[in-house]
mmCIF file of the C-alpha atoms, coordinates in Angstrom:
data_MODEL
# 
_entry.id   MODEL 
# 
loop_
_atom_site.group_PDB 
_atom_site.id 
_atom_site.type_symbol 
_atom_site.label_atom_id 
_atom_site.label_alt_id 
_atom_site.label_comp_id 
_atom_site.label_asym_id 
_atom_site.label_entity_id 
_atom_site.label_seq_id 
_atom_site.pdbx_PDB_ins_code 
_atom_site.Cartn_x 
_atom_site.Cartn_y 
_atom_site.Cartn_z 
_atom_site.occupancy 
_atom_site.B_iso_or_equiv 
_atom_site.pdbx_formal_charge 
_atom_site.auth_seq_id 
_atom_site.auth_comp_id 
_atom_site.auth_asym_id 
_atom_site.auth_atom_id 
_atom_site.pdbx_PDB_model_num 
ATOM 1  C CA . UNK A 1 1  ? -31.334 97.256 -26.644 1.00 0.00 ? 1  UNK A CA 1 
ATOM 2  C CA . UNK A 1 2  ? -34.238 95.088 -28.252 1.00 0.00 ? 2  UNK A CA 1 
ATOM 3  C CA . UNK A 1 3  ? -35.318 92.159 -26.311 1.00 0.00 ? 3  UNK A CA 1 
ATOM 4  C CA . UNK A 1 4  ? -36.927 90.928 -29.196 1.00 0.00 ? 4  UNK A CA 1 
ATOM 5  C CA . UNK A 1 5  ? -36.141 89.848 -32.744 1.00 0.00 ? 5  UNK A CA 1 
ATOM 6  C CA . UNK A 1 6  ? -37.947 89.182 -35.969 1.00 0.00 ? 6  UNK A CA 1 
ATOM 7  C CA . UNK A 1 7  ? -37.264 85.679 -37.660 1.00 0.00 ? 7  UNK A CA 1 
ATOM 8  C CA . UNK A 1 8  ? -36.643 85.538 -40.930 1.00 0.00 ? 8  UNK A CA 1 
ATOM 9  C CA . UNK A 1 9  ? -36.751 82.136 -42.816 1.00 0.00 ? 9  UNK A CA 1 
ATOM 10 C CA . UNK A 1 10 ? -36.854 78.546 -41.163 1.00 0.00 ? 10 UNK A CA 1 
ATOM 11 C CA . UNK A 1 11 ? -40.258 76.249 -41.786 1.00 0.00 ? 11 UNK A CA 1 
ATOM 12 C CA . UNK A 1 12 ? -43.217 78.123 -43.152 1.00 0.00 ? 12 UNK A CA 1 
ATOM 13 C CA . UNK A 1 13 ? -45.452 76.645 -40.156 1.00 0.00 ? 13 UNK A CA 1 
ATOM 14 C CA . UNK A 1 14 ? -43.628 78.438 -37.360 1.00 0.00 ? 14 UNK A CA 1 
ATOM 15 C CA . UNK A 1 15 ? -46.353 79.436 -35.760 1.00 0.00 ? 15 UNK A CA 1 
ATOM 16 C CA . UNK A 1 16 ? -44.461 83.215 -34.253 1.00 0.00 ? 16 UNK A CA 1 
ATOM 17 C CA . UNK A 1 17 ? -42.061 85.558 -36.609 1.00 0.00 ? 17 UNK A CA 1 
ATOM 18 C CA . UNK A 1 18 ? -41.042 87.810 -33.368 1.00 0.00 ? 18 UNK A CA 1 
ATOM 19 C CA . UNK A 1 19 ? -39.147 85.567 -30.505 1.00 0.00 ? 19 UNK A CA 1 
ATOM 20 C CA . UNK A 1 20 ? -37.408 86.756 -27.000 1.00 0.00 ? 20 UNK A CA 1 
ATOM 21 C CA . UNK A 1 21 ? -33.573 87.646 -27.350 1.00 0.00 ? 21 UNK A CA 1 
ATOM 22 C CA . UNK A 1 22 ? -31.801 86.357 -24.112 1.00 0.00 ? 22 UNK A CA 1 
ATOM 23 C CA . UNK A 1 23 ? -28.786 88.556 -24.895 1.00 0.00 ? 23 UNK A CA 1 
ATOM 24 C CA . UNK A 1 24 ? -27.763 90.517 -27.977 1.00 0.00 ? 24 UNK A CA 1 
ATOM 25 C CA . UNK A 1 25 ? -26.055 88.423 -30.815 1.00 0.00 ? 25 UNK A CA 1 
ATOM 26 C CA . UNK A 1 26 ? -26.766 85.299 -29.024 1.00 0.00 ? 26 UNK A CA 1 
ATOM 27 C CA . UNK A 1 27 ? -27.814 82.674 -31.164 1.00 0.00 ? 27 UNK A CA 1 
ATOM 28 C CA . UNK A 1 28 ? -31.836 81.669 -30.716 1.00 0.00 ? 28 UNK A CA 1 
ATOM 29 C CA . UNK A 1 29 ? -33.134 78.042 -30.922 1.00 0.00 ? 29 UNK A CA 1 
ATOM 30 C CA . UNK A 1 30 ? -36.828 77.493 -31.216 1.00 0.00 ? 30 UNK A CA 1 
ATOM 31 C CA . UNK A 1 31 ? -38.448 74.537 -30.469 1.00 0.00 ? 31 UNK A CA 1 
ATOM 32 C CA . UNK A 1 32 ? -40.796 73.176 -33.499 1.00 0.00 ? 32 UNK A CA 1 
ATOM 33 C CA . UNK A 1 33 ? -42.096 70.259 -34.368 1.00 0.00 ? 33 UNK A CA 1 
ATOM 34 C CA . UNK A 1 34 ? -39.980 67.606 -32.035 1.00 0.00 ? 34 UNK A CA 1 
ATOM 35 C CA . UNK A 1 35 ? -36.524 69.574 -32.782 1.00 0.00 ? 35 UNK A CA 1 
ATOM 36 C CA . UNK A 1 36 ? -35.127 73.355 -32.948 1.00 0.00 ? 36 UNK A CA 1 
ATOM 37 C CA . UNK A 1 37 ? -34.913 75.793 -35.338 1.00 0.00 ? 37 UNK A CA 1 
ATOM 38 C CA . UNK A 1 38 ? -31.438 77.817 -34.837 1.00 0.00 ? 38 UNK A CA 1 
ATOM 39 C CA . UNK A 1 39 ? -31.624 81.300 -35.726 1.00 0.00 ? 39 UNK A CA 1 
ATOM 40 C CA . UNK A 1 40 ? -28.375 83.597 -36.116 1.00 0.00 ? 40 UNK A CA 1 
ATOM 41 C CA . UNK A 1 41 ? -28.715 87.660 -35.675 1.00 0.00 ? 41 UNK A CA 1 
ATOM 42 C CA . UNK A 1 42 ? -27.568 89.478 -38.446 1.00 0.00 ? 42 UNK A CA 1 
ATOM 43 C CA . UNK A 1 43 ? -26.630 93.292 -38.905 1.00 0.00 ? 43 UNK A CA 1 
ATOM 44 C CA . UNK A 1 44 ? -30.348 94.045 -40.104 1.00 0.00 ? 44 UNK A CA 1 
ATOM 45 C CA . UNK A 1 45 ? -33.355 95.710 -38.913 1.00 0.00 ? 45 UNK A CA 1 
ATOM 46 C CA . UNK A 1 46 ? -37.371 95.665 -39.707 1.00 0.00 ? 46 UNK A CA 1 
ATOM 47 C CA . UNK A 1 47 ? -39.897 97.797 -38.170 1.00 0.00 ? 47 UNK A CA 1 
ATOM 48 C CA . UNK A 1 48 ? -42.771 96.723 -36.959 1.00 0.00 ? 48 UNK A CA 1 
ATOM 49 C CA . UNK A 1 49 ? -45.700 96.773 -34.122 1.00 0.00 ? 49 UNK A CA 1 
ATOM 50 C CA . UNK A 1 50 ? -43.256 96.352 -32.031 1.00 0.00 ? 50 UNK A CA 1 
ATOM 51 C CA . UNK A 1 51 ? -40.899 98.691 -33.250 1.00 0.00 ? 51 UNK A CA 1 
ATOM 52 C CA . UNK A 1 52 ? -37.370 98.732 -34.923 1.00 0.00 ? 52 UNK A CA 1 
ATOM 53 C CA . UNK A 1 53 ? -36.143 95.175 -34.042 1.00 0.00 ? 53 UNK A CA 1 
ATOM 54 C CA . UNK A 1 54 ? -33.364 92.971 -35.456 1.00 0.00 ? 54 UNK A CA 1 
ATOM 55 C CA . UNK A 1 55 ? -33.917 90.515 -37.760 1.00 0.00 ? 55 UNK A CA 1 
ATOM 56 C CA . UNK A 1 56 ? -31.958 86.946 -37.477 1.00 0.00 ? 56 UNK A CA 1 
ATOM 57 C CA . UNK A 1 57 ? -31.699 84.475 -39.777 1.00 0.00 ? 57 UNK A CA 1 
ATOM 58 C CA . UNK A 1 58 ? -32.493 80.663 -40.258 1.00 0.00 ? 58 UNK A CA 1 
ATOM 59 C CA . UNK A 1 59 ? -29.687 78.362 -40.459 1.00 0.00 ? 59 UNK A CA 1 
ATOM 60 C CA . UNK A 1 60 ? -29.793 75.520 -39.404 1.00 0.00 ? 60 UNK A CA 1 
ATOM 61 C CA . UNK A 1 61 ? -32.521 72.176 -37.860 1.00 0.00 ? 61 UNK A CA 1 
ATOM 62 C CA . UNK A 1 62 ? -31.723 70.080 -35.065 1.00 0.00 ? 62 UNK A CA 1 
ATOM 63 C CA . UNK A 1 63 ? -33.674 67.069 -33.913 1.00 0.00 ? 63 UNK A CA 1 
ATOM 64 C CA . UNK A 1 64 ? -34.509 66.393 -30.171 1.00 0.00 ? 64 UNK A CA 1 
ATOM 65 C CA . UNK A 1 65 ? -32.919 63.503 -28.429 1.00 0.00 ? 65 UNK A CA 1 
ATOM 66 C CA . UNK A 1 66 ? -36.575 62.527 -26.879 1.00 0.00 ? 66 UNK A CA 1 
# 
């Protein structure tokens, strides 16, 4: 089990392209710039430094209610 993932799309100025997984398949959301980036896991893999990891996907902005 990988308790990291590799992000794949979303804003080019997010500043990290690996993130924590809190569970498998969960959905991730990123703060960034005053909102969240939502990130959905997908059936893929990369290697890397860190090793085989999945790779989830962009999909989606929200804005923060602050």
């Amino acid at each position: 089990m990988a308790n990291k993932a590799v992000l794949e799309g979303g804003p080019d100025d997010l500043p990290e392209r690996t993130a924590a997984v809190p569970a498998p398949g969960e959905d991730l959301k990123i703060p960034h710039r005053g909102g969240y980036e939502h990130f959905r896991s997908t059936t893929r893999t990369q290697d890397g430094p860190d090793g085989r990891l999945p790779v989830y996907e962009w999909w989606e902005r929200t804005e923060s209610a602050e």
